[in-house]
mmCIF file of the N, C-alpha and C atoms, coordinates in Angstrom:
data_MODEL
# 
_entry.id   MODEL 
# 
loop_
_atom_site.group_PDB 
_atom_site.id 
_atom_site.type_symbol 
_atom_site.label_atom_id 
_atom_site.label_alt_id 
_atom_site.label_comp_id 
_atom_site.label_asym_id 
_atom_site.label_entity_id 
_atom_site.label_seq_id 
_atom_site.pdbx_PDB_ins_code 
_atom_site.Cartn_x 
_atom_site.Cartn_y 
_atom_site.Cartn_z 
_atom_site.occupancy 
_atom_site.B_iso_or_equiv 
_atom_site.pdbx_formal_charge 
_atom_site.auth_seq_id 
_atom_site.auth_comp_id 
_atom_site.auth_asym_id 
_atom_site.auth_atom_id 
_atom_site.pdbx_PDB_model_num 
ATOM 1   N N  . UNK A 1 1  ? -10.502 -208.970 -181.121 1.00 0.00 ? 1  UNK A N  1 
ATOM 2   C CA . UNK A 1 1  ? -10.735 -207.540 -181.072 1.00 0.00 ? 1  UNK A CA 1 
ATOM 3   C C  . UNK A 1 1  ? -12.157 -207.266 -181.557 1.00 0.00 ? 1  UNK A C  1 
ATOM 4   N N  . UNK A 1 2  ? -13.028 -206.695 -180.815 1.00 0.00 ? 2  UNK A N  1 
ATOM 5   C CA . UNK A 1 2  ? -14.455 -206.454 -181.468 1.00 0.00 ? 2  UNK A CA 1 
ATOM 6   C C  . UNK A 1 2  ? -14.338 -204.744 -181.739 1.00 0.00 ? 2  UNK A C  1 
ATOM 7   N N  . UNK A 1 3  ? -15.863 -205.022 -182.674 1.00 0.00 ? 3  UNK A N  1 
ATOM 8   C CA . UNK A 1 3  ? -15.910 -204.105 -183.657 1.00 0.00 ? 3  UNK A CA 1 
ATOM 9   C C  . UNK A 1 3  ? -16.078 -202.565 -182.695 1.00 0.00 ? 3  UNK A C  1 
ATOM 10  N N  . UNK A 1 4  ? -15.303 -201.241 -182.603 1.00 0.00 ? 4  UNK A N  1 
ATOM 11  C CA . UNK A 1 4  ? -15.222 -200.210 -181.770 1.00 0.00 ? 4  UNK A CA 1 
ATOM 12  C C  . UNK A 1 4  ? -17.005 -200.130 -182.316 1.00 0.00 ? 4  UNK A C  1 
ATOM 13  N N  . UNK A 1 5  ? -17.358 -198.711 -180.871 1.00 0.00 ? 5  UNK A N  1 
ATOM 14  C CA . UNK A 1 5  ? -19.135 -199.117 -180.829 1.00 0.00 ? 5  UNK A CA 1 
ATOM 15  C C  . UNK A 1 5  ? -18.787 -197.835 -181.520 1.00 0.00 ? 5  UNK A C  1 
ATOM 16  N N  . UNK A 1 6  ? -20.359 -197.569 -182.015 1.00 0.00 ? 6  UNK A N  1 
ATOM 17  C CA . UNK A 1 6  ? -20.470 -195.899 -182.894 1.00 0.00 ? 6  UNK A CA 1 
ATOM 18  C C  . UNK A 1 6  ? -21.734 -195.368 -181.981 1.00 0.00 ? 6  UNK A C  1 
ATOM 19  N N  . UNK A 1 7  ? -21.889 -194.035 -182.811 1.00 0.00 ? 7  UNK A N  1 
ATOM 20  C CA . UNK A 1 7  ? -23.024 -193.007 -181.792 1.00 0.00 ? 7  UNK A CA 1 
ATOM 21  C C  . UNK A 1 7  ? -24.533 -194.178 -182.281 1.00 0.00 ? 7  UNK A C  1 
ATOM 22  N N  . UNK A 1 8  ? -24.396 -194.439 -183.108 1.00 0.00 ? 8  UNK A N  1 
ATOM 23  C CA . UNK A 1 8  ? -25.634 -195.254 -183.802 1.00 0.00 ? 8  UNK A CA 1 
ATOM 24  C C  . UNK A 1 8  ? -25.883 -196.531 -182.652 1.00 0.00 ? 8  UNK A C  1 
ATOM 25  N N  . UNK A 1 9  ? -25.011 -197.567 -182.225 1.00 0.00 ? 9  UNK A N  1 
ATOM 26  C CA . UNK A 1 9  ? -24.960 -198.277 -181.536 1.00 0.00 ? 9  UNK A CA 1 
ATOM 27  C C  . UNK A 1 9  ? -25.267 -197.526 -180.141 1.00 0.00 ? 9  UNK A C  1 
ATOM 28  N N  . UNK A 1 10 ? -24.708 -197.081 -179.751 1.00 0.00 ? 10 UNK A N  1 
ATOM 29  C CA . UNK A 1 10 ? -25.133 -196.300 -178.141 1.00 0.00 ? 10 UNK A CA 1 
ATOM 30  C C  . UNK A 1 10 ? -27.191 -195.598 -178.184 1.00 0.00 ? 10 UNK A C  1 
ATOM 31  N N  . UNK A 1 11 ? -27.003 -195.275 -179.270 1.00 0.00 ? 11 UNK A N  1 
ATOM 32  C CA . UNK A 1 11 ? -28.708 -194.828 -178.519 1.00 0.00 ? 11 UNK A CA 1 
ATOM 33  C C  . UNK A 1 11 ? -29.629 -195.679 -179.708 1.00 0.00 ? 11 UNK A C  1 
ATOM 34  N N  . UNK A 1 12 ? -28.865 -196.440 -179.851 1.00 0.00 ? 12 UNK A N  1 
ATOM 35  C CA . UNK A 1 12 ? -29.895 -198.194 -180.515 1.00 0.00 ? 12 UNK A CA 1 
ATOM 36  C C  . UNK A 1 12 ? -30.178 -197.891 -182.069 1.00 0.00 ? 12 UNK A C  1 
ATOM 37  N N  . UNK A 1 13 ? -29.360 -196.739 -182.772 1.00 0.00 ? 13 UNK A N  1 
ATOM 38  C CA . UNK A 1 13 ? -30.007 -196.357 -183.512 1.00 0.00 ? 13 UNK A CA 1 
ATOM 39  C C  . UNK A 1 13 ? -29.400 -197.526 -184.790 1.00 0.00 ? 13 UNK A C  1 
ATOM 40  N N  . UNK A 1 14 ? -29.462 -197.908 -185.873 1.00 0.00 ? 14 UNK A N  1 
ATOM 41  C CA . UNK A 1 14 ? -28.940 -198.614 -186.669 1.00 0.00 ? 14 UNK A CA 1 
ATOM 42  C C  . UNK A 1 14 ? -29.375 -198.076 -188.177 1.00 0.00 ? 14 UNK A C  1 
ATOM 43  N N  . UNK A 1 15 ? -28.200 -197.217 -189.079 1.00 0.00 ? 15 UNK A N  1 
ATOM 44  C CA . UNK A 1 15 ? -28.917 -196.474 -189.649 1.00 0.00 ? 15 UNK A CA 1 
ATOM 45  C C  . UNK A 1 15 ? -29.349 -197.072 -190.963 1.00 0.00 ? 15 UNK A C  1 
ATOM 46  N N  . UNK A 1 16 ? -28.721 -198.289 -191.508 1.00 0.00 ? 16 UNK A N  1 
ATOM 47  C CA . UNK A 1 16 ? -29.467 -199.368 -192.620 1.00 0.00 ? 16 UNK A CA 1 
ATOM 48  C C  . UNK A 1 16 ? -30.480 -199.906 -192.229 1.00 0.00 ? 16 UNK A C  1 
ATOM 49  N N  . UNK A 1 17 ? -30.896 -199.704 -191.333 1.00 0.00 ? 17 UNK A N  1 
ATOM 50  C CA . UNK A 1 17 ? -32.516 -199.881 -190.772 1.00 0.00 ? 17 UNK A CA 1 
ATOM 51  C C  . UNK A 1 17 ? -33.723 -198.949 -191.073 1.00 0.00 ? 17 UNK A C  1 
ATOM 52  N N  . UNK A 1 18 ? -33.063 -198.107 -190.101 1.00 0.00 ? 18 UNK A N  1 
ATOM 53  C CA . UNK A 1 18 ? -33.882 -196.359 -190.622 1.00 0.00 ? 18 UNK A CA 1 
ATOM 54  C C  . UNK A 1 18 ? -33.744 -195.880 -191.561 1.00 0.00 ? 18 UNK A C  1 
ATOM 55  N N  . UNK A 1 19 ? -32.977 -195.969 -192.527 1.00 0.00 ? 19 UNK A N  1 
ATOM 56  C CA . UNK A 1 19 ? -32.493 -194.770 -193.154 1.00 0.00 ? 19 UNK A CA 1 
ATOM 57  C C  . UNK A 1 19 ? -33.470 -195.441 -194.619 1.00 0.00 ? 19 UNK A C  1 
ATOM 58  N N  . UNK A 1 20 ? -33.523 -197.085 -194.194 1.00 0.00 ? 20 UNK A N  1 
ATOM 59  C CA . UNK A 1 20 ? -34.251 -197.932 -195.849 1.00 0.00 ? 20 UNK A CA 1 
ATOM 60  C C  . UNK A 1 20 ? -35.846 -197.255 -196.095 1.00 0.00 ? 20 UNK A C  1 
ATOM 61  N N  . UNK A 1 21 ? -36.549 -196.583 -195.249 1.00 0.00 ? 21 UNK A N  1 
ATOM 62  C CA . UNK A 1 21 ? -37.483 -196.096 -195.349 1.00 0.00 ? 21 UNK A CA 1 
ATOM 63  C C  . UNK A 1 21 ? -37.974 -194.922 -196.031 1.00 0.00 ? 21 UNK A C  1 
ATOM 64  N N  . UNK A 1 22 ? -36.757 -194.045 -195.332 1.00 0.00 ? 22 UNK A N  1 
ATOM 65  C CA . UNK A 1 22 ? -36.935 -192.745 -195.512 1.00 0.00 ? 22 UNK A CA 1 
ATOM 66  C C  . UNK A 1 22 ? -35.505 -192.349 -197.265 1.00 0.00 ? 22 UNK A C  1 
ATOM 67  N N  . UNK A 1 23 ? -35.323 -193.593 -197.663 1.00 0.00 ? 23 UNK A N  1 
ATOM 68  C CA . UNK A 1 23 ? -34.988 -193.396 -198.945 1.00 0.00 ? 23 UNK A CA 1 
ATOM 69  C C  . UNK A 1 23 ? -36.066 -193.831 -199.948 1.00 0.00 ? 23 UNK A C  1 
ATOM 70  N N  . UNK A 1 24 ? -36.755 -194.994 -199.605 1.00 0.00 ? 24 UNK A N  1 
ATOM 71  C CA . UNK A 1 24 ? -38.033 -195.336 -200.371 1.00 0.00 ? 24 UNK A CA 1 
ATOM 72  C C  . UNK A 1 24 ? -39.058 -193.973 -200.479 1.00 0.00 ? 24 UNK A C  1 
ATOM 73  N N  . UNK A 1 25 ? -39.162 -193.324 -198.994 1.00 0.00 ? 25 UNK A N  1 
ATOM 74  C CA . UNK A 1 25 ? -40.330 -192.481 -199.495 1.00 0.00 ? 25 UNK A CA 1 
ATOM 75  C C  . UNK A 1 25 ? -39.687 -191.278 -200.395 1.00 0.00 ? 25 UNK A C  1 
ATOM 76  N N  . UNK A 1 26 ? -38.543 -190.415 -200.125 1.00 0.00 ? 26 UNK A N  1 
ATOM 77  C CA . UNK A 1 26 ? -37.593 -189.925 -201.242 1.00 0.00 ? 26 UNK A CA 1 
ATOM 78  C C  . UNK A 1 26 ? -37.738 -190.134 -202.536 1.00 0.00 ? 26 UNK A C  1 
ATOM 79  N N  . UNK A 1 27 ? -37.500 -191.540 -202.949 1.00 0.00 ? 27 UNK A N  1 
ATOM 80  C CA . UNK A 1 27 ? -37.568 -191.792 -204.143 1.00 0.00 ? 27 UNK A CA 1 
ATOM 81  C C  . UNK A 1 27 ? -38.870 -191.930 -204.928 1.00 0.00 ? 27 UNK A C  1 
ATOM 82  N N  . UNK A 1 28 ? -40.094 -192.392 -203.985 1.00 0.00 ? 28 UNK A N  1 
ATOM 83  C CA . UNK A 1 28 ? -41.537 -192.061 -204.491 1.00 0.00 ? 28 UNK A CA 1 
ATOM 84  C C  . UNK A 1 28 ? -41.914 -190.803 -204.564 1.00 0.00 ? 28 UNK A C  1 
ATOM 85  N N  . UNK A 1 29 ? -41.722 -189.666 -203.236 1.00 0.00 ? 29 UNK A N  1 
ATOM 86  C CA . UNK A 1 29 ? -41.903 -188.996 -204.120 1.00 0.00 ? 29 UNK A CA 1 
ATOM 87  C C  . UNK A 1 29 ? -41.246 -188.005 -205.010 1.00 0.00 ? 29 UNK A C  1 
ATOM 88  N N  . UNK A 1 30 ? -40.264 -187.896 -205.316 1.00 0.00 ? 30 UNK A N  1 
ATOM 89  C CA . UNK A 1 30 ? -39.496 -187.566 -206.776 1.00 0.00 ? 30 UNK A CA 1 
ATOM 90  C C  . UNK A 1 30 ? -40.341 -188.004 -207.775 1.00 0.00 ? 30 UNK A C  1 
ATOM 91  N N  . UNK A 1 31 ? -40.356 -189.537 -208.021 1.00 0.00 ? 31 UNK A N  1 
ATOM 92  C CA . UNK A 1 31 ? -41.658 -190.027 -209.345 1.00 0.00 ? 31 UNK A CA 1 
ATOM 93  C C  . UNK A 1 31 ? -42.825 -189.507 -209.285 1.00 0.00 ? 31 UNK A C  1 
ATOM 94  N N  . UNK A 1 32 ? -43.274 -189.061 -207.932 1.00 0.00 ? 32 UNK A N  1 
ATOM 95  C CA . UNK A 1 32 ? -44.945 -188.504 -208.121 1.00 0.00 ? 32 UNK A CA 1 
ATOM 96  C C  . UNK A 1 32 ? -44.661 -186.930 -208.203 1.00 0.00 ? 32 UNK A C  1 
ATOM 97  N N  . UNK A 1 33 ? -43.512 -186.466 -207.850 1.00 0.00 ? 33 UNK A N  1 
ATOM 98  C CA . UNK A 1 33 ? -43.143 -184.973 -208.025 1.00 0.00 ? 33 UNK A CA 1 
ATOM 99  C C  . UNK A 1 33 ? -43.020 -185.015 -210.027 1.00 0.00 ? 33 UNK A C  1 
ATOM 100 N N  . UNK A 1 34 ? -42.104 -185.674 -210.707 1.00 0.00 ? 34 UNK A N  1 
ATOM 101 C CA . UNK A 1 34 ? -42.221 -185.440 -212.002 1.00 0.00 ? 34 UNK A CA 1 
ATOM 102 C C  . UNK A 1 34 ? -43.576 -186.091 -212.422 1.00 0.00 ? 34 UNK A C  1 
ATOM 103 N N  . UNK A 1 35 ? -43.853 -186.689 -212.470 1.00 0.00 ? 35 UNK A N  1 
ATOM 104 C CA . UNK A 1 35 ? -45.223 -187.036 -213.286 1.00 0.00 ? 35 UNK A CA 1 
ATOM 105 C C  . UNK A 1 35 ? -46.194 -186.050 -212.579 1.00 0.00 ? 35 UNK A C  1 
ATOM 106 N N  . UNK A 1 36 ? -46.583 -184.895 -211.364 1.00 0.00 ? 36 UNK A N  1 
ATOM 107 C CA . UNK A 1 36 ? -47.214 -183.831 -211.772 1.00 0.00 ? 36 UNK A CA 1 
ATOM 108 C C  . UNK A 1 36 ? -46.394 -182.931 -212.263 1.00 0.00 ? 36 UNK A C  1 
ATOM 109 N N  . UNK A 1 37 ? -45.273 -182.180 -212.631 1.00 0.00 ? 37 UNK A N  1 
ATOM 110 C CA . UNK A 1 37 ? -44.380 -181.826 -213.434 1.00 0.00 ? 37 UNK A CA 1 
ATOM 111 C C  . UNK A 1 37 ? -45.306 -181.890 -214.283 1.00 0.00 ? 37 UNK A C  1 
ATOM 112 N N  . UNK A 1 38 ? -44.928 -182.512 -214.748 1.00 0.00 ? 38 UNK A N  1 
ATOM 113 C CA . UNK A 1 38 ? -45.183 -183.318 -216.645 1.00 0.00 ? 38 UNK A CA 1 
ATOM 114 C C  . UNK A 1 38 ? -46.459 -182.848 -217.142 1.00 0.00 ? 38 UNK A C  1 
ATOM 115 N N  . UNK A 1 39 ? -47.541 -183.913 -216.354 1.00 0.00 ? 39 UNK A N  1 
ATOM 116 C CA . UNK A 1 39 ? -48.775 -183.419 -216.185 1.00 0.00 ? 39 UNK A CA 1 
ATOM 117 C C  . UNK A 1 39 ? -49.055 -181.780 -216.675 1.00 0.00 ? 39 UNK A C  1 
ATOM 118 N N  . UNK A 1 40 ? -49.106 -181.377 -215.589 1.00 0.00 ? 40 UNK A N  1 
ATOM 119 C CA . UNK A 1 40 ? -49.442 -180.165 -215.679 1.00 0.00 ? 40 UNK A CA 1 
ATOM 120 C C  . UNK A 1 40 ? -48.253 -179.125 -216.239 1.00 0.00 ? 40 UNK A C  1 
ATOM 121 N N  . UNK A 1 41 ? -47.210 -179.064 -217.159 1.00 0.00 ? 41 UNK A N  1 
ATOM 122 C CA . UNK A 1 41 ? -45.694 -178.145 -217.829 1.00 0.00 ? 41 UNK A CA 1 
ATOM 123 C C  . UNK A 1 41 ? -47.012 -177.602 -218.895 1.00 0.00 ? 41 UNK A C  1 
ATOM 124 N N  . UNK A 1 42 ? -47.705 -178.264 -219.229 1.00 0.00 ? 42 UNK A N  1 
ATOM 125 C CA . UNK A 1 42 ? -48.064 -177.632 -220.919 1.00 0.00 ? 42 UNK A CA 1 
ATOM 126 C C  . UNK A 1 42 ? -49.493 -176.578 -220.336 1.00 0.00 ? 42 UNK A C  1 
ATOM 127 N N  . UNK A 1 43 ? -49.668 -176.936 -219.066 1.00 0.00 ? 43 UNK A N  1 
ATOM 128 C CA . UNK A 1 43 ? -51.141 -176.053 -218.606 1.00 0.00 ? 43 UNK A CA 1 
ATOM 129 C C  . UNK A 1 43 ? -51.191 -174.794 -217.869 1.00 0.00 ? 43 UNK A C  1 
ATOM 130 N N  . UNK A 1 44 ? -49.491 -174.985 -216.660 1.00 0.00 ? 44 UNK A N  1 
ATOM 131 C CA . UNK A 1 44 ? -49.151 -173.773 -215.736 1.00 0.00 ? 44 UNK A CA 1 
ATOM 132 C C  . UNK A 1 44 ? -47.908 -174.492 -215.413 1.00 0.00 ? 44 UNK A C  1 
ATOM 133 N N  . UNK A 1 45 ? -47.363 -173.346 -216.246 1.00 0.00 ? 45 UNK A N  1 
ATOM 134 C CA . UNK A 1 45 ? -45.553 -173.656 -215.755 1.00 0.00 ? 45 UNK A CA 1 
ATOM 135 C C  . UNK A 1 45 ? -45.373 -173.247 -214.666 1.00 0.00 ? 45 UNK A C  1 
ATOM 136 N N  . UNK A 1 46 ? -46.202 -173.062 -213.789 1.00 0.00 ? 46 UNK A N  1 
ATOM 137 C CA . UNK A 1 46 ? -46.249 -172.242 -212.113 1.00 0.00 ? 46 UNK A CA 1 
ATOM 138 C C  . UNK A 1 46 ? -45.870 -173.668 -211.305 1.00 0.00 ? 46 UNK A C  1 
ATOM 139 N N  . UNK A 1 47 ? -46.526 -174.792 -212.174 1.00 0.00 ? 47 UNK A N  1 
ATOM 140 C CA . UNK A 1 47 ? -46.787 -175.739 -211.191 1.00 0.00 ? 47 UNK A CA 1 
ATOM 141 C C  . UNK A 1 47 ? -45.371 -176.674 -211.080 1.00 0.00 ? 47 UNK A C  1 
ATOM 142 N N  . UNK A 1 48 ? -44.806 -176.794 -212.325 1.00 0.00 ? 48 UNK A N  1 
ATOM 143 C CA . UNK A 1 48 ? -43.625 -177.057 -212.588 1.00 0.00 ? 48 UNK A CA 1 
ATOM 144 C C  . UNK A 1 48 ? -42.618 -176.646 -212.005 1.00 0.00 ? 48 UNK A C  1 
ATOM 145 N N  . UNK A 1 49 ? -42.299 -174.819 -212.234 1.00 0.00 ? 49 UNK A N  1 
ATOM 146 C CA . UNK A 1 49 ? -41.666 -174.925 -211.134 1.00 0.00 ? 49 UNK A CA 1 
ATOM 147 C C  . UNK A 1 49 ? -41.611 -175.047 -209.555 1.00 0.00 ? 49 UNK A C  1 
ATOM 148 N N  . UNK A 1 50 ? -43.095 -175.414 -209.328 1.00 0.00 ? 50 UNK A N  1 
ATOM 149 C CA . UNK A 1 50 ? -43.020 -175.552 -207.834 1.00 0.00 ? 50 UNK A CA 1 
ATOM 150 C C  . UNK A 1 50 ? -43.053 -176.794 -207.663 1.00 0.00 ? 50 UNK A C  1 
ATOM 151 N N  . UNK A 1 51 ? -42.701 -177.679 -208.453 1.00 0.00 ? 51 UNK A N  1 
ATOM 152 C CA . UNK A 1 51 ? -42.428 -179.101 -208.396 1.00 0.00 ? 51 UNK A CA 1 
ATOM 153 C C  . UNK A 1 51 ? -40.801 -179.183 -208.714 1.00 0.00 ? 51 UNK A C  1 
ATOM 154 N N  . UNK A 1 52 ? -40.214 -178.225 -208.961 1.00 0.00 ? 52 UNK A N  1 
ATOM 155 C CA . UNK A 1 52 ? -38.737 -177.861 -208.636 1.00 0.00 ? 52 UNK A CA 1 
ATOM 156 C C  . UNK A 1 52 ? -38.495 -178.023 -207.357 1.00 0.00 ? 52 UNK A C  1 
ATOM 157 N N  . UNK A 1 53 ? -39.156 -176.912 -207.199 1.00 0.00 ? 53 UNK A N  1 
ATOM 158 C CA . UNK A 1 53 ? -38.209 -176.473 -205.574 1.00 0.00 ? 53 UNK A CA 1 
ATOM 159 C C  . UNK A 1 53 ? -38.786 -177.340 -204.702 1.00 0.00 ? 53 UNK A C  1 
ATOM 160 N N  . UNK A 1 54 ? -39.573 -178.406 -204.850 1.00 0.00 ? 54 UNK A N  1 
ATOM 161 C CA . UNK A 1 54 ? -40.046 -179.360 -204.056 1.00 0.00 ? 54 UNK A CA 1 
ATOM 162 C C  . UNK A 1 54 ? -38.995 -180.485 -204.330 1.00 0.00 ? 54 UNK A C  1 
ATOM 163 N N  . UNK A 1 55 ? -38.130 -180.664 -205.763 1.00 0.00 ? 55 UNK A N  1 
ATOM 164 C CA . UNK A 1 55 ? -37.311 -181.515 -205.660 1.00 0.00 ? 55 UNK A CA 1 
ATOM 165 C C  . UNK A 1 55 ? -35.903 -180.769 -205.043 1.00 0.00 ? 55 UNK A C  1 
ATOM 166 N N  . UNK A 1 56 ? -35.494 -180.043 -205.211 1.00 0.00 ? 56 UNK A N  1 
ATOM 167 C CA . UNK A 1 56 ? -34.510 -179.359 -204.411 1.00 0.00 ? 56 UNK A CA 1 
ATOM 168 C C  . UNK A 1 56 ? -34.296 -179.603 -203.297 1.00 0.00 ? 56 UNK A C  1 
ATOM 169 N N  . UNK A 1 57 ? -35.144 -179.388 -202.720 1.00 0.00 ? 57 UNK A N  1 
ATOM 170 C CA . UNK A 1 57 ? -35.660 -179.530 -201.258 1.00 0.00 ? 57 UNK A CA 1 
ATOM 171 C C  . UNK A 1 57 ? -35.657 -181.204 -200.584 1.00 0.00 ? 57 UNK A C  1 
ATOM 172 N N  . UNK A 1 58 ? -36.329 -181.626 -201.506 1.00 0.00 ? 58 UNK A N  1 
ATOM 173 C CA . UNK A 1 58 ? -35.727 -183.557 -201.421 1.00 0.00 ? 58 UNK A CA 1 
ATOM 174 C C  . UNK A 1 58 ? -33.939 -183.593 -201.536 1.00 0.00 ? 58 UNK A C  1 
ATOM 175 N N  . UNK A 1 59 ? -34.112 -182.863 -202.235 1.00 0.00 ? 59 UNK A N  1 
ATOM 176 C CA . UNK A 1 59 ? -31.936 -182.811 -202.316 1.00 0.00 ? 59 UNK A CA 1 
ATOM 177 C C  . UNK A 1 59 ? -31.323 -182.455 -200.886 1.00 0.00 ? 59 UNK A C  1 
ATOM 178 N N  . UNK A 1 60 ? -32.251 -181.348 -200.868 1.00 0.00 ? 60 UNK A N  1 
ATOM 179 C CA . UNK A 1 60 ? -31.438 -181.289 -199.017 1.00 0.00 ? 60 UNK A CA 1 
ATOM 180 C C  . UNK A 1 60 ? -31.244 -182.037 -197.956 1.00 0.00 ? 60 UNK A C  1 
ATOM 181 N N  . UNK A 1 61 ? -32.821 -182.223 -198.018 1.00 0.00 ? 61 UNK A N  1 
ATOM 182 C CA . UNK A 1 61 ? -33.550 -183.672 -197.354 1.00 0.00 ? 61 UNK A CA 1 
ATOM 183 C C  . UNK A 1 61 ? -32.539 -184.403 -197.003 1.00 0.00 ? 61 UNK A C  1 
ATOM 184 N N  . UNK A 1 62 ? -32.236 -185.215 -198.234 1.00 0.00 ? 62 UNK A N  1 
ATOM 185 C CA . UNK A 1 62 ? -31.035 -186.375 -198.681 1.00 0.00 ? 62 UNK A CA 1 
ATOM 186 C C  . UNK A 1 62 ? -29.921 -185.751 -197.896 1.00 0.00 ? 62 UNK A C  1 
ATOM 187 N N  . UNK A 1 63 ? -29.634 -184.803 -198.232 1.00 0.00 ? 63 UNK A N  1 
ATOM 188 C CA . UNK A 1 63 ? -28.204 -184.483 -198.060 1.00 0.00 ? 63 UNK A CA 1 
ATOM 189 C C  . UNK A 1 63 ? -28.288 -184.465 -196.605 1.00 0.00 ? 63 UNK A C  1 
ATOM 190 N N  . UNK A 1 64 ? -28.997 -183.804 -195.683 1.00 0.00 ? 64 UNK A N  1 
ATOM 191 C CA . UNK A 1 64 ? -29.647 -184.128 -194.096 1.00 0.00 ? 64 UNK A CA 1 
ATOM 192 C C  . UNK A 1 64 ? -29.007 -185.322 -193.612 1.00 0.00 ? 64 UNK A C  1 
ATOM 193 N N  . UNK A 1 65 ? -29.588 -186.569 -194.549 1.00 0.00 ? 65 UNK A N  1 
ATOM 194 C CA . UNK A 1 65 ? -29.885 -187.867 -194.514 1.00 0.00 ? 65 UNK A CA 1 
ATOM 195 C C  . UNK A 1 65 ? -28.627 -188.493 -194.051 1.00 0.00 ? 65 UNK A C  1 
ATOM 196 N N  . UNK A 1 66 ? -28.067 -188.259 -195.722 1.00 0.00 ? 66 UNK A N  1 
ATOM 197 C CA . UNK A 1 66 ? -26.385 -188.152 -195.577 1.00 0.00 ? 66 UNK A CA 1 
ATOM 198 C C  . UNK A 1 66 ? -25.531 -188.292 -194.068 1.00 0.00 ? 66 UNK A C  1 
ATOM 199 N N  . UNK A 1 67 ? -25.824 -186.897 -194.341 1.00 0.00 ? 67 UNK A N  1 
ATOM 200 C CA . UNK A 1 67 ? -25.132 -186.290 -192.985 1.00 0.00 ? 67 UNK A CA 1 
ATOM 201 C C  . UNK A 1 67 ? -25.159 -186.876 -191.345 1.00 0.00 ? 67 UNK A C  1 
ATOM 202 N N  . UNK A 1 68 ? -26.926 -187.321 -191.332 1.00 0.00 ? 68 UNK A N  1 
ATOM 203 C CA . UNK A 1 68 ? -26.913 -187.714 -190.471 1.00 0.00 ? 68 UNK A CA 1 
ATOM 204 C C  . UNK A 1 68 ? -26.603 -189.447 -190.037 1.00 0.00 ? 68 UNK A C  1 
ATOM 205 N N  . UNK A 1 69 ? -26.352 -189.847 -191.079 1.00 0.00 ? 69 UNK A N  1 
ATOM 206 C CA . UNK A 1 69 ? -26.017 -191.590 -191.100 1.00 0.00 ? 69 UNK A CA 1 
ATOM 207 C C  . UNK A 1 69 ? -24.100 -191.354 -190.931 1.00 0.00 ? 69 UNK A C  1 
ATOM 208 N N  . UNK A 1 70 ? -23.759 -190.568 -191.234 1.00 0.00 ? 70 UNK A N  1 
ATOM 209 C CA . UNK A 1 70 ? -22.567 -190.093 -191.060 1.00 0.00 ? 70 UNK A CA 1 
ATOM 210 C C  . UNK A 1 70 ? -21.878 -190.371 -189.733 1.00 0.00 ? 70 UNK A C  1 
ATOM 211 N N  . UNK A 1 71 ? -22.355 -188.938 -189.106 1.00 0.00 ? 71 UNK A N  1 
ATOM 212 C CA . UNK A 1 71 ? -22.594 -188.619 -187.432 1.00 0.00 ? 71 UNK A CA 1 
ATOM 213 C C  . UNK A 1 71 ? -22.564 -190.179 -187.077 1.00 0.00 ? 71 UNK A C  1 
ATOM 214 N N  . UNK A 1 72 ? -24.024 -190.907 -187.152 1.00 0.00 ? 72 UNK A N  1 
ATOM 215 C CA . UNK A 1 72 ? -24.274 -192.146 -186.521 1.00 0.00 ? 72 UNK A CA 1 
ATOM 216 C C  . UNK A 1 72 ? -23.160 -193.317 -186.592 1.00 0.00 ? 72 UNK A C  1 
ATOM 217 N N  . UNK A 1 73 ? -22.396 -192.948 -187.866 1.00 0.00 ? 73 UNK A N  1 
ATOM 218 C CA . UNK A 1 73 ? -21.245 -194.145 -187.915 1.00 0.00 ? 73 UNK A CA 1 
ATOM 219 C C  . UNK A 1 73 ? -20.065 -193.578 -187.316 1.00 0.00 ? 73 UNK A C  1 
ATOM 220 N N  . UNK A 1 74 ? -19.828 -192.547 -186.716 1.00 0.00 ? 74 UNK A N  1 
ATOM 221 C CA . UNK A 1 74 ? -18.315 -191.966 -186.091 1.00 0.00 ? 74 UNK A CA 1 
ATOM 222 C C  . UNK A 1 74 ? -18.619 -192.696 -185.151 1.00 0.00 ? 74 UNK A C  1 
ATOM 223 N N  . UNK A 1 75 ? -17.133 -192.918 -184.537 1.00 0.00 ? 75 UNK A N  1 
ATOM 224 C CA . UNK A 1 75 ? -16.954 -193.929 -183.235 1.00 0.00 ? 75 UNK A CA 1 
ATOM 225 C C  . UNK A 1 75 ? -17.496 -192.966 -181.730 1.00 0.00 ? 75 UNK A C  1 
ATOM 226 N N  . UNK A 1 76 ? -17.930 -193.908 -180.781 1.00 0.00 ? 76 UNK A N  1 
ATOM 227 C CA . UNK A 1 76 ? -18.572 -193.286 -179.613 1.00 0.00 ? 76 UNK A CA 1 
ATOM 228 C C  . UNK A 1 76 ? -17.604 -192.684 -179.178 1.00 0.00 ? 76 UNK A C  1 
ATOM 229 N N  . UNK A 1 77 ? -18.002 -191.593 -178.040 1.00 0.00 ? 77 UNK A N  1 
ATOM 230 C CA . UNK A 1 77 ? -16.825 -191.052 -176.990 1.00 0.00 ? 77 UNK A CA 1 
ATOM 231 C C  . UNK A 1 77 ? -16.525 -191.686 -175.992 1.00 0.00 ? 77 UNK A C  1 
ATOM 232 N N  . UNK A 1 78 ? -15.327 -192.251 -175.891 1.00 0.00 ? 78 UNK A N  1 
ATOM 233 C CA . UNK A 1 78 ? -14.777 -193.255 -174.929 1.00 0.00 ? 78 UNK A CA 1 
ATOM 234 C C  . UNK A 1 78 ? -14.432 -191.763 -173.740 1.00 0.00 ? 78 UNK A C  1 
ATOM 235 N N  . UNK A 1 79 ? -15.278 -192.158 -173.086 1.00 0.00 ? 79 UNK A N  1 
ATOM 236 C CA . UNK A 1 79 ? -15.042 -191.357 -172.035 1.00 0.00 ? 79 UNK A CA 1 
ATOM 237 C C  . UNK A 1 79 ? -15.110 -191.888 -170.725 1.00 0.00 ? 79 UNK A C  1 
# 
C-alpha cells in the first residue's frame, strides 16, 4: 500500500523543504527585532513599541506558515 499523495506532492511542493528557510529567517529576525528593542527602550519607547508590532506580525506570519504547511499535508482530491 503506498503512501496516499497530498496537495504538497501534486504541485511539487515539499513543505520540510520550504518551510526550513522561512523559519530561519523568522527566527533571525525576532533576535535582531529584540536587540533593537533593547537598544534603543531607554532612548524612545516609540521604537520599542514598534518593534512589538513587528513581532506580532512575525506571529501571524508563523501562524500563515502553520496554516499553510497544513493545507499542503491534507490528502489530494481523488477525482
Amino acid at each position: 500500500m503506498s503512501k496516499p499523495e497530498t496537495k504538497g506532492d501534486v504541485c511539487g511542493f515539499v513543505p520540510l523543504i520550504h518551510v526550513r528557510p522561512a523559519r530561519r529567517f523568522i527566527d533571525a529576525a525576532r533576535v535582531k527585532l529584540e536587540k533593537i528593542a533593547y537598544d534603543w527602550d531607554e532612548v524612545d519607547s516609540s521604537m520599542s513599541r514598534s518593534c512589538d508590532d513587528l513581532m506580532h506580525a512575525l506571529d501571524y506570519f508563523e501562524a500563515a506558515l502553520d496554516d499553510s504547511i497544513a493545507v499542503m499535508n491534507e490528502p489530494a482530491d481523488q477525482d
